[in-house]
DOGU-878701 format. One record per residue (C-alpha): residue in one letter; x, z, y; residue number from 0. Coordinates in steps of 0.25 Angstrom, whole numbers, plus 2048, in hexadecimal, padded with zeros to 3 digits. Layout:
BEGIN
+-----+-----+-----+-----+-----+
! res !  xx !  zz !  yy !   n !
+-----+-----+-----+-----+-----+
!   a !   X !   Z !   Y ! NUM !
...
+-----+-----+-----+-----+-----+
//
This chain:
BEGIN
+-----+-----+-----+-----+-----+
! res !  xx !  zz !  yy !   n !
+-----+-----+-----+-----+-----+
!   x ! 7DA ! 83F ! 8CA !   0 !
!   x ! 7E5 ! 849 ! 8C5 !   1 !
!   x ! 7E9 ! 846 ! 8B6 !   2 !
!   x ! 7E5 ! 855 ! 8B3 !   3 !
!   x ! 7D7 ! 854 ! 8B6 !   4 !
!   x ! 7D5 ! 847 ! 8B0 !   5 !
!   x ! 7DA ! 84B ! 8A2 !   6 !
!   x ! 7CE ! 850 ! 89B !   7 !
!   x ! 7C9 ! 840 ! 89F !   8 !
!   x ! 7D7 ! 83B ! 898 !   9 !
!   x ! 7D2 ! 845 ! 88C !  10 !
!   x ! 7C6 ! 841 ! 88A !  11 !
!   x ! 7C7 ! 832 ! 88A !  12 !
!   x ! 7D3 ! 834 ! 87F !  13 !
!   x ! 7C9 ! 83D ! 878 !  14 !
!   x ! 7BD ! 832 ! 878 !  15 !
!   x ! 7C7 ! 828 ! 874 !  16 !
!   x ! 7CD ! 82F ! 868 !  17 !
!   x ! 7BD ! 831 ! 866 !  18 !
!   x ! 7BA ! 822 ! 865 !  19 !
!   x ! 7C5 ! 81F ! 85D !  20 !
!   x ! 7C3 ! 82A ! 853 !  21 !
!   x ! 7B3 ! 825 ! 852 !  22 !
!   x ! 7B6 ! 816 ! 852 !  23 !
!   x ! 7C1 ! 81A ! 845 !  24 !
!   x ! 7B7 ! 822 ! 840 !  25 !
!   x ! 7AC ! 816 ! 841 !  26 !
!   x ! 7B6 ! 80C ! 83A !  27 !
!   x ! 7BB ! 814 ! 82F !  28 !
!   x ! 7B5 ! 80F ! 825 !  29 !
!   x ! 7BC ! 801 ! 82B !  30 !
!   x ! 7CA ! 806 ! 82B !  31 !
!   x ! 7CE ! 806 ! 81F !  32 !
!   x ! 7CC ! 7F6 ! 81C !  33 !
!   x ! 7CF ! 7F3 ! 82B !  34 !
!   x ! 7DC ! 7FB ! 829 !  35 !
!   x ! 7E0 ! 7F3 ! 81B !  36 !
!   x ! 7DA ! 7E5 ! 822 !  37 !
!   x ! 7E3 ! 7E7 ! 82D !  38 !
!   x ! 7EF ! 7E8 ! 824 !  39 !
!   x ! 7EC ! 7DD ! 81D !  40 !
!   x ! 7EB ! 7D5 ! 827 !  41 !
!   x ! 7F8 ! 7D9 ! 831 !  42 !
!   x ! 7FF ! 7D6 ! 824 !  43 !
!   x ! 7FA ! 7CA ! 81D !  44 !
!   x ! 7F8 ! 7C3 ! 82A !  45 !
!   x ! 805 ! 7BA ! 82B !  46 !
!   x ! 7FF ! 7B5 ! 81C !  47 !
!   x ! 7F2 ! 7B3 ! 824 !  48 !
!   x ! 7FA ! 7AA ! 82F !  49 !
!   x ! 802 ! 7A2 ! 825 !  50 !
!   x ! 7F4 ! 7A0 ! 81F !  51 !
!   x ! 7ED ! 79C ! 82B !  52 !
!   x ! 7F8 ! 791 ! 82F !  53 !
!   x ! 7F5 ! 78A ! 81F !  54 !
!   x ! 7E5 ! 78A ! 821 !  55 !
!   x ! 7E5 ! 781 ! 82E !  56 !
!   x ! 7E6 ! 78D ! 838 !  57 !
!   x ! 7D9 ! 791 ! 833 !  58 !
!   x ! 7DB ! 7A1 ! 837 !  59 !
!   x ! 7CB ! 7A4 ! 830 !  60 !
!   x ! 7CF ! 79C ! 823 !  61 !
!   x ! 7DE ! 7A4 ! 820 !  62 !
!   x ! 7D6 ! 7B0 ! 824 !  63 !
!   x ! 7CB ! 7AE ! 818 !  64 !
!   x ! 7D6 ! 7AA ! 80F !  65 !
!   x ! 7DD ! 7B7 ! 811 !  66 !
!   x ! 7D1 ! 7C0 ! 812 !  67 !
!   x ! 7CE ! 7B8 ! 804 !  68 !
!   x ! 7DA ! 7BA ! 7FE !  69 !
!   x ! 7DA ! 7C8 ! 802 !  70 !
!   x ! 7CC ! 7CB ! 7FD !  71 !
!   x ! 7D1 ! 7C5 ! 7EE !  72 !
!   x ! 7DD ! 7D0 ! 7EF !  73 !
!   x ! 7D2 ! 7DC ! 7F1 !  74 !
!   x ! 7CA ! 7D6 ! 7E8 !  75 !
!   x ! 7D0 ! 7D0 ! 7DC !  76 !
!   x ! 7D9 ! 7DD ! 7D9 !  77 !
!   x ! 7CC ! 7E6 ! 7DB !  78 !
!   x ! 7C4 ! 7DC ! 7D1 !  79 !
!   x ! 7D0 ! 7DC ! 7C8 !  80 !
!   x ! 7D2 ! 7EB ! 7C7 !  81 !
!   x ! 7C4 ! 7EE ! 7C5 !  82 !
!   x ! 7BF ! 7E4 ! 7BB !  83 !
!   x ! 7CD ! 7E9 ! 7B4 !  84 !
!   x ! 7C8 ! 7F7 ! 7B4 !  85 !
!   x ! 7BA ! 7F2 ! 7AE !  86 !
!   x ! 7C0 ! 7E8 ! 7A2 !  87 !
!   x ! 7C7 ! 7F3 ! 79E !  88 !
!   x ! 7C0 ! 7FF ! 79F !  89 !
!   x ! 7BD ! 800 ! 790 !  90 !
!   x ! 7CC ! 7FE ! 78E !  91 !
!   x ! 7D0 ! 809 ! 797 !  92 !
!   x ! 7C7 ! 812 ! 792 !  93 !
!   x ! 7CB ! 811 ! 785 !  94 !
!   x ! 7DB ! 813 ! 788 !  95 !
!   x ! 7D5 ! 820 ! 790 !  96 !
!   x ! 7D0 ! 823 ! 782 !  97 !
!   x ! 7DE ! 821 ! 77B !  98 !
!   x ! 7E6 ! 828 ! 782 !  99 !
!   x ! 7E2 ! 833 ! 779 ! 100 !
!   x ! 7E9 ! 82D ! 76D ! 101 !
!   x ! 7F4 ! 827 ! 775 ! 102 !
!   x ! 804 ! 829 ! 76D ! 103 !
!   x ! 80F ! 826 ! 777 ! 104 !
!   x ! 81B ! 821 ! 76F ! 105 !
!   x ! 82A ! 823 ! 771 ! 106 !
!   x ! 831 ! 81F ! 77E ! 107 !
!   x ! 83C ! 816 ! 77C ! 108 !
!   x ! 84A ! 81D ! 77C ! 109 !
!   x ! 84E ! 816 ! 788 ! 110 !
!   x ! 844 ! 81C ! 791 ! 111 !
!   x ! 849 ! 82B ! 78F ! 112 !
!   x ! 858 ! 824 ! 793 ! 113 !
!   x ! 854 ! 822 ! 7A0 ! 114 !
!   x ! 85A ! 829 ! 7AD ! 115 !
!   x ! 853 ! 834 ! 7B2 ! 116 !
!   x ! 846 ! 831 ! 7AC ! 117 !
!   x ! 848 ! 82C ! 79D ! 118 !
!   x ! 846 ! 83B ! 799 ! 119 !
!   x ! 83C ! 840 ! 7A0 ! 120 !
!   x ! 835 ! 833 ! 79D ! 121 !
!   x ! 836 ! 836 ! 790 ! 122 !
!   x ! 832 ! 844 ! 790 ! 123 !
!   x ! 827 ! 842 ! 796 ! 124 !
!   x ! 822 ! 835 ! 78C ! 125 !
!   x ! 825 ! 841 ! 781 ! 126 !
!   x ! 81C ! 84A ! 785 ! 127 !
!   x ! 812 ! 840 ! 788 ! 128 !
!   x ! 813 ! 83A ! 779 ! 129 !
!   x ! 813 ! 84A ! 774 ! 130 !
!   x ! 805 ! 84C ! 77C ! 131 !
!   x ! 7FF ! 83E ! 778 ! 132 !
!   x ! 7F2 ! 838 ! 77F ! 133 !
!   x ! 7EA ! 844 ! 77C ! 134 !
!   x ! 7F3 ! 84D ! 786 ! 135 !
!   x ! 7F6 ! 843 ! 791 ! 136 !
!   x ! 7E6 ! 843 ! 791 ! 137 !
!   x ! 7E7 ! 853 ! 794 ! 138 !
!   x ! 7F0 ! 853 ! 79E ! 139 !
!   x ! 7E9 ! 848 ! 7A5 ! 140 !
!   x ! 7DA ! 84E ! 7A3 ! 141 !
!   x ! 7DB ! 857 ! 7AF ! 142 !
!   x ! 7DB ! 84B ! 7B9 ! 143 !
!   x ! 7D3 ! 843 ! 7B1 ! 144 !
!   x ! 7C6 ! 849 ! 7BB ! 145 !
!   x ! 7CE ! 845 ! 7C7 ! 146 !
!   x ! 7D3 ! 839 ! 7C3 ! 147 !
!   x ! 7C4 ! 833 ! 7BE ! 148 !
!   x ! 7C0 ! 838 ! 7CB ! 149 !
!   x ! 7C9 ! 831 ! 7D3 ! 150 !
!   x ! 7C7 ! 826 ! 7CC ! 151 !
!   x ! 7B7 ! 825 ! 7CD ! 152 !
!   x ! 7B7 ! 828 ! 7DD ! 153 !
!   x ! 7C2 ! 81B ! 7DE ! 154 !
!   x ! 7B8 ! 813 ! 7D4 ! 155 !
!   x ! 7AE ! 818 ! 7DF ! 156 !
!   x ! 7B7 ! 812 ! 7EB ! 157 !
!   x ! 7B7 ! 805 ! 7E5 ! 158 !
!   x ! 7AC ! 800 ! 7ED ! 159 !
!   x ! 7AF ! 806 ! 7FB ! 160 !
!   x ! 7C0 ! 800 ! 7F7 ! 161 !
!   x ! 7B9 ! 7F3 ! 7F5 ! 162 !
!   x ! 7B1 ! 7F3 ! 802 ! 163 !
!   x ! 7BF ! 7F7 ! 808 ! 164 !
!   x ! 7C5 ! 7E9 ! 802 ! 165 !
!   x ! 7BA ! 7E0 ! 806 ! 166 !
!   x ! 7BA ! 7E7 ! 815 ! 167 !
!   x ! 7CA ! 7E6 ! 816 ! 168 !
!   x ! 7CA ! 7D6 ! 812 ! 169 !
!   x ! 7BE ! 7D6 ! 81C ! 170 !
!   x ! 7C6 ! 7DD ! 829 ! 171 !
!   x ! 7D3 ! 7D5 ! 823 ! 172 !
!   x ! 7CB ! 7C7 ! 824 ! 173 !
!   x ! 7C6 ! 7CA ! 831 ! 174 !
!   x ! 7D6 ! 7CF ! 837 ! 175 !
!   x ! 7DA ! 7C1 ! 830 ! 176 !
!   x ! 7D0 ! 7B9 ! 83A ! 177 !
!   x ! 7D3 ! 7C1 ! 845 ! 178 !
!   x ! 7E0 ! 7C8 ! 845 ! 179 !
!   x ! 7E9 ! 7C4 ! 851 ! 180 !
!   x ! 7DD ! 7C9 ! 85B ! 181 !
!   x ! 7DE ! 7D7 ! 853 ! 182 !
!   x ! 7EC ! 7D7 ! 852 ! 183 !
!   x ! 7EF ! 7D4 ! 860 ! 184 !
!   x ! 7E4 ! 7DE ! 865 ! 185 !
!   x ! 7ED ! 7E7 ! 85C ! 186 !
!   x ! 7F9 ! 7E4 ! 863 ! 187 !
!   x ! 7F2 ! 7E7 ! 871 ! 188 !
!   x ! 7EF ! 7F3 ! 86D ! 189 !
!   x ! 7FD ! 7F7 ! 869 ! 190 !
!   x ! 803 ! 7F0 ! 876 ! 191 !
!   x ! 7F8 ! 7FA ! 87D ! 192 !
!   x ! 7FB ! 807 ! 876 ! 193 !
!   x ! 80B ! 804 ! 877 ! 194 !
!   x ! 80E ! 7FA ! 87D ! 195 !
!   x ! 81B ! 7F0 ! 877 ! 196 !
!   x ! 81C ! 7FA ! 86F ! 197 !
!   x ! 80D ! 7FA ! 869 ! 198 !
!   x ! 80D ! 7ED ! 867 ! 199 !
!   x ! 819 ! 7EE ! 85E ! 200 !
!   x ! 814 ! 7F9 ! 857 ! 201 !
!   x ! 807 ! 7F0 ! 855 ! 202 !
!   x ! 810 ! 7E3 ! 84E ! 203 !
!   x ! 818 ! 7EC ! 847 ! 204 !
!   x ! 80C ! 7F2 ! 841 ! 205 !
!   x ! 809 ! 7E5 ! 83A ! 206 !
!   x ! 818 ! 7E2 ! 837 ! 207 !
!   x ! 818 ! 7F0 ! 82E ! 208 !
!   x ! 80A ! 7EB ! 828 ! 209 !
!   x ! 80F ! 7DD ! 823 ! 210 !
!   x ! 81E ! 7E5 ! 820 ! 211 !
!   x ! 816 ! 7ED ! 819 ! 212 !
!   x ! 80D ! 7E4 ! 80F ! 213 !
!   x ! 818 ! 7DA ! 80E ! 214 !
!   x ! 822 ! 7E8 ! 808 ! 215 !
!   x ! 818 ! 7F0 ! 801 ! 216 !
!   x ! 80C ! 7E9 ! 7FF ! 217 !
!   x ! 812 ! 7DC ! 7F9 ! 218 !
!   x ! 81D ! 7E5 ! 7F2 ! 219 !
!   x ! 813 ! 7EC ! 7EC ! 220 !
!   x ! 80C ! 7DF ! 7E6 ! 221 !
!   x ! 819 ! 7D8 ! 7E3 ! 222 !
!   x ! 81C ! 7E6 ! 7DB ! 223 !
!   x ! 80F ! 7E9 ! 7D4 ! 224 !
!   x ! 810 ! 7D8 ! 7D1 ! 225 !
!   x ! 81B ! 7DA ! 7C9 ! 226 !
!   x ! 819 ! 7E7 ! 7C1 ! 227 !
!   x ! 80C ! 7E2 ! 7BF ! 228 !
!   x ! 814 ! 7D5 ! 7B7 ! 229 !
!   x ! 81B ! 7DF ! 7AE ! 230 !
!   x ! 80E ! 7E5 ! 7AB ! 231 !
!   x ! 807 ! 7D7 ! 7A7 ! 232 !
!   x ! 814 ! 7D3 ! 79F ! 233 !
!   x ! 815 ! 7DF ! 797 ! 234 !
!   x ! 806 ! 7DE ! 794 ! 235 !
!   x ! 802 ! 7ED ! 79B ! 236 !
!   x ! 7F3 ! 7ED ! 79C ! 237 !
!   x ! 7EB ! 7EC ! 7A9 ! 238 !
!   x ! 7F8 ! 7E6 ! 7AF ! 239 !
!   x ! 7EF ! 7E2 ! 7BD ! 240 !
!   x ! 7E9 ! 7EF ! 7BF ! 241 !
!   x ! 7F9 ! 7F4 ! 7BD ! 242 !
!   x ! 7FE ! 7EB ! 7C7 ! 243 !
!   x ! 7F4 ! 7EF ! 7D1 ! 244 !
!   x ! 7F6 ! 7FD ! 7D0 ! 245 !
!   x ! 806 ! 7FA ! 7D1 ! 246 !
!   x ! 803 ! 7F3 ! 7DD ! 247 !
!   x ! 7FB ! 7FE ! 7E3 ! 248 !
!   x ! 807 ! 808 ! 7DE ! 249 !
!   x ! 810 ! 7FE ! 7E5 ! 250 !
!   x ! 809 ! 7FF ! 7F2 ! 251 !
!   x ! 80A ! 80F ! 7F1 ! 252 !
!   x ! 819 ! 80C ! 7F0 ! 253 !
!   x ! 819 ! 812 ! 7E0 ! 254 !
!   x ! 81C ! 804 ! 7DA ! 255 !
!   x ! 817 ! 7FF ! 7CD ! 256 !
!   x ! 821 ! 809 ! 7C6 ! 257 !
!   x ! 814 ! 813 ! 7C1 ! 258 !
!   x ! 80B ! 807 ! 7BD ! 259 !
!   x ! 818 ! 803 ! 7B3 ! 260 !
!   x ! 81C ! 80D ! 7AD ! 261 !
!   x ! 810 ! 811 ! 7A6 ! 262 !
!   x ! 80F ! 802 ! 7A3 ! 263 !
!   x ! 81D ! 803 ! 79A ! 264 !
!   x ! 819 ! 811 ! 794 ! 265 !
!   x ! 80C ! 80B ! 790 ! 266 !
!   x ! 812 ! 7FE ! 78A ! 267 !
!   x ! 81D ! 80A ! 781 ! 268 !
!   x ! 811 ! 80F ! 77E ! 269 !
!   x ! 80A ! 803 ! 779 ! 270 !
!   x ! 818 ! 7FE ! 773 ! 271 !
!   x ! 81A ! 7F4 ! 77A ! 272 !
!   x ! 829 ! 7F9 ! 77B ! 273 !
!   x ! 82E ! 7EA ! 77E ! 274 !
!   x ! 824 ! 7E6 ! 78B ! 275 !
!   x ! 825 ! 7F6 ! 78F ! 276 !
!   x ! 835 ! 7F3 ! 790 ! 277 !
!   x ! 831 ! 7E8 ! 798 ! 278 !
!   x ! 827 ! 7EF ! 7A2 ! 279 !
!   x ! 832 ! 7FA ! 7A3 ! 280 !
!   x ! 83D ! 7F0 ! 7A8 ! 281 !
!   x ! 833 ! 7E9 ! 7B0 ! 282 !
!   x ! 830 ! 7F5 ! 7B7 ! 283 !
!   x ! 83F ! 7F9 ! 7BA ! 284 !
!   x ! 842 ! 7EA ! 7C0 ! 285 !
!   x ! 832 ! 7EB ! 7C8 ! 286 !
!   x ! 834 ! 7FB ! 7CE ! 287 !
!   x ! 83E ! 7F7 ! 7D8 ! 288 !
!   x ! 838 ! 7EA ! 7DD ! 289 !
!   x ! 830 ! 7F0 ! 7E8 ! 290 !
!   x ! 83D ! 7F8 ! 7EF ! 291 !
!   x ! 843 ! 7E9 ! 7EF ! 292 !
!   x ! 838 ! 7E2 ! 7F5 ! 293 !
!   x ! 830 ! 7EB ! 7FF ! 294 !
!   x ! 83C ! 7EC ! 809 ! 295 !
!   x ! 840 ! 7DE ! 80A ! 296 !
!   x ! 82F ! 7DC ! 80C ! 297 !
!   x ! 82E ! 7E7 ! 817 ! 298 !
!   x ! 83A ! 7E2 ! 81F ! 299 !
!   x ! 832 ! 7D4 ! 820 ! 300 !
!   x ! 825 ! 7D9 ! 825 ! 301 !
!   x ! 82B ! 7E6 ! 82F ! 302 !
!   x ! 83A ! 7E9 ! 834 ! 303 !
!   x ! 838 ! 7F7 ! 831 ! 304 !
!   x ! 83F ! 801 ! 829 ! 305 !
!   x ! 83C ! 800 ! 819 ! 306 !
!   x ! 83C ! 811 ! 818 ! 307 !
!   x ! 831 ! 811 ! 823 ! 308 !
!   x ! 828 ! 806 ! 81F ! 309 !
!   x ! 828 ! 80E ! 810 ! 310 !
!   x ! 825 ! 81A ! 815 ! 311 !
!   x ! 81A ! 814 ! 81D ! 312 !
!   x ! 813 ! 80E ! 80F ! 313 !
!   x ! 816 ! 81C ! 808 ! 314 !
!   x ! 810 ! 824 ! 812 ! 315 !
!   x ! 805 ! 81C ! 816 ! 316 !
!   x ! 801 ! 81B ! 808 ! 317 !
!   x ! 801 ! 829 ! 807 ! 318 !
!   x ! 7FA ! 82C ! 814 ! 319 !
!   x ! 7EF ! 81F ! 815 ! 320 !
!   x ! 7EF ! 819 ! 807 ! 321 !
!   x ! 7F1 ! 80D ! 804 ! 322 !
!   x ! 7F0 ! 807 ! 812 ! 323 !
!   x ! 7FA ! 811 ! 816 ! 324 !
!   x ! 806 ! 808 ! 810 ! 325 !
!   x ! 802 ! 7FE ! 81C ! 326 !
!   x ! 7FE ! 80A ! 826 ! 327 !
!   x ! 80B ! 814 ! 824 ! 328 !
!   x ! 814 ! 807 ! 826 ! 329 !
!   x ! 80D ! 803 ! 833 ! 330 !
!   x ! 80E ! 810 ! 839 ! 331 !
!   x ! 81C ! 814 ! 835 ! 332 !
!   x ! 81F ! 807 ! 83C ! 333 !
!   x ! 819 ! 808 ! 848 ! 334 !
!   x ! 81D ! 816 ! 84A ! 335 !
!   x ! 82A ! 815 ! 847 ! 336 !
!   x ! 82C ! 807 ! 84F ! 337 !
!   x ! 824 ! 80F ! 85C ! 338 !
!   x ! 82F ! 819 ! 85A ! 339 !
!   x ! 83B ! 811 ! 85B ! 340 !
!   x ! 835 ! 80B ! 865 ! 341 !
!   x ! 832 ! 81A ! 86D ! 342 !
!   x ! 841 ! 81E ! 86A ! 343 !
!   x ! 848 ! 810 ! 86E ! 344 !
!   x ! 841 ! 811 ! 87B ! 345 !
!   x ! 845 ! 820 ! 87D ! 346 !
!   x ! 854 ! 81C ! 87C ! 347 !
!   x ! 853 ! 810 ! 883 ! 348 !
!   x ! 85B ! 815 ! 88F ! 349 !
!   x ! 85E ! 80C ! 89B ! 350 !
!   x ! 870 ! 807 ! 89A ! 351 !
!   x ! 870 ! 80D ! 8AB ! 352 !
!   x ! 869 ! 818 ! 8A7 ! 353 !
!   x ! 870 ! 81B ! 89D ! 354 !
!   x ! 87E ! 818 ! 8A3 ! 355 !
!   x ! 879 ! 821 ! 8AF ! 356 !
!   x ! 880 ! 82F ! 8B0 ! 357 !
!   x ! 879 ! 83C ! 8AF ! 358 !
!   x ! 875 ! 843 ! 8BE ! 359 !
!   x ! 87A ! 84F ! 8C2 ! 360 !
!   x ! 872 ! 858 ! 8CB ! 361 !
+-----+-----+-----+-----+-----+
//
């Protein structure tokens, strides 16, 4: 049969398979989310799982319960934390919501307005805050107020549907644990189907950027927020565990614990605390730089691939998917740039005889 006539059969199988997919994606939705995280999860704690497994008699079932455990104890234990936190004190922070009114910054230190390039400003702007007191930072903070308590009330209200999502994600994580190679390997079918050699690289390469990246930004992140967070404690800064979990989210969003500290030494000038707020201060200065030190040299262990492009990949994704995106934007630069290389490689391979051939003339 000519091609020509039997396009419109070509167009409408592509057509029905598009429609499939779109209705299956559709279907699983709700899924996709915690399948997405419980997929991450487990491409990149799976050598932990392995080297657990060997210790527990080979018993795959009984590392994979220990490690859906241990991971249902990191969901949970931070969530209990924060919000029995929030509940203890909850007459506390509504009474220092209520001072802020009355509240009389003192003097900054001399020091401060002698730094480089920010010291006046600094201090500048710690004037006019003193001139205006509690009363008018309250003003000038009124306008958001509707936006921020509303913003506040519909994430209260999320808190059930992001618990759900936890205990979904350590349920599809337990079930990968038990039964990973099967899907990984079906995985790697797949790609050797779609693209051959070059799929399949693309596929192992995918989970080499995963575990790159969670040993660079997602262990950084903890080793970064775990030591502000012991500044914090030292210098006697008040809801230091709440702190640290914030710094380690900042951490992840690639801001570091820099906006959690600074307030943290203001507050301690404020309260006059000079002596532990020149502490926090240099403790801050020696912790900035930790992350820059250690999340290269972490990266490099887990995927050989340039340091600028795994970054962007965690910035943009971020941006772009939230706080999956700093595994998603990582995976995808990778592959893409790796199929790439590949494509142009093989479009300048040229043959030696070929090449040594001279040019015909007609």
């Amino acid at each position: 049969m000519d091609a020509s006539r039997d396009l419109p059969r070509h167009v409408f199988g592509v057509l029905c398979i598009g429609a499939l997919t779109f209705l299956s994606l559709w279907i699983l939705k709700p899924f996709l989310p915690a399948t997405l995280w419980a997929a991450t999860i487990a491409v990149a704690t799976w050598p932990l799982l392995v080297a657990l497994q060997k210790r527990l008699w080979n018993r795959r079932w009984l590392a994979a319960l220990v490690m859906t455990g241990a991971l249902l104890l990191v969901f949970l234990v931070p969530f209990m934390l924060a919000v029995g936190a929030l509940v203890t004190n909850a007459e506390a922070i509504a009474a220092w919501t209520r001072s802020l009114t009355t509240i009389e910054l003192p003097p900054l230190p001399d020091w401060v307005e002698k730094l480089p390039y920010a010291g006046a400003r600094i201090a500048a702007a710690w004037r006019d805050l003193a001139e205006t007191g509690g009363a008018g930072l309250l003003a000038d903070l009124q306008p958001y107020a509707g936006t921020l308590a509303h913003g506040f009330a519909a994430s209260v209200g999320n808190l059930g549907g992001l618990f759900v999502q936890f205990l979904l994600t350590v349920i599809v994580t337990g079930i990968l644990y038990v039964t990973g190679e099967g899907a990984g390997a079906e995985v790697v079918r797949f790609g050797r189907r779609l693209a051959g050699a070059q799929g399949e690289a693309a596929v192992r390469l995918a989970g080499q950027a995963i575990r790159g990246v969670a040993l660079g930004v997602v262990v950084t992140a903890f080793v970064h927020a775990a030591i502000a967070g012991l500044g914090l404690l030292v210098a006697g800064v008040p809801f230091a565990a709440i702190l640290t979990a914030v710094m380690f989210m900042l951490s992840l969003a690639q801001l570091g614990p820099i906006p959690v500290l600074i307030p943290a030494v203001a507050w301690l000038y404020w309260k006059g605390a000079s002596g532990w707020a020149t502490f926090l201060a240099v403790w801050t200065i020696v912790v900035a730089p930790i992350d820059n030190l250690l999340r290269p040299v972490l990266i490099k262990r887990g995927v050989d691939l340039p340091f600028l492009l795994v970054f962007a990949g965690v910035v943009g994704g971020l941006l772009a998917f939230g706080l999956v995106g700093i595994f998603i934007g990582p995976v995808v630069l990778a592959v893409s740039f790796t199929l790439l290389s590949a494509w142009v490689e093989t479009g300048l391979a040229t043959p030696p005889e070929e090449a040594a051939a001279p040019a015909r003339t007609e």
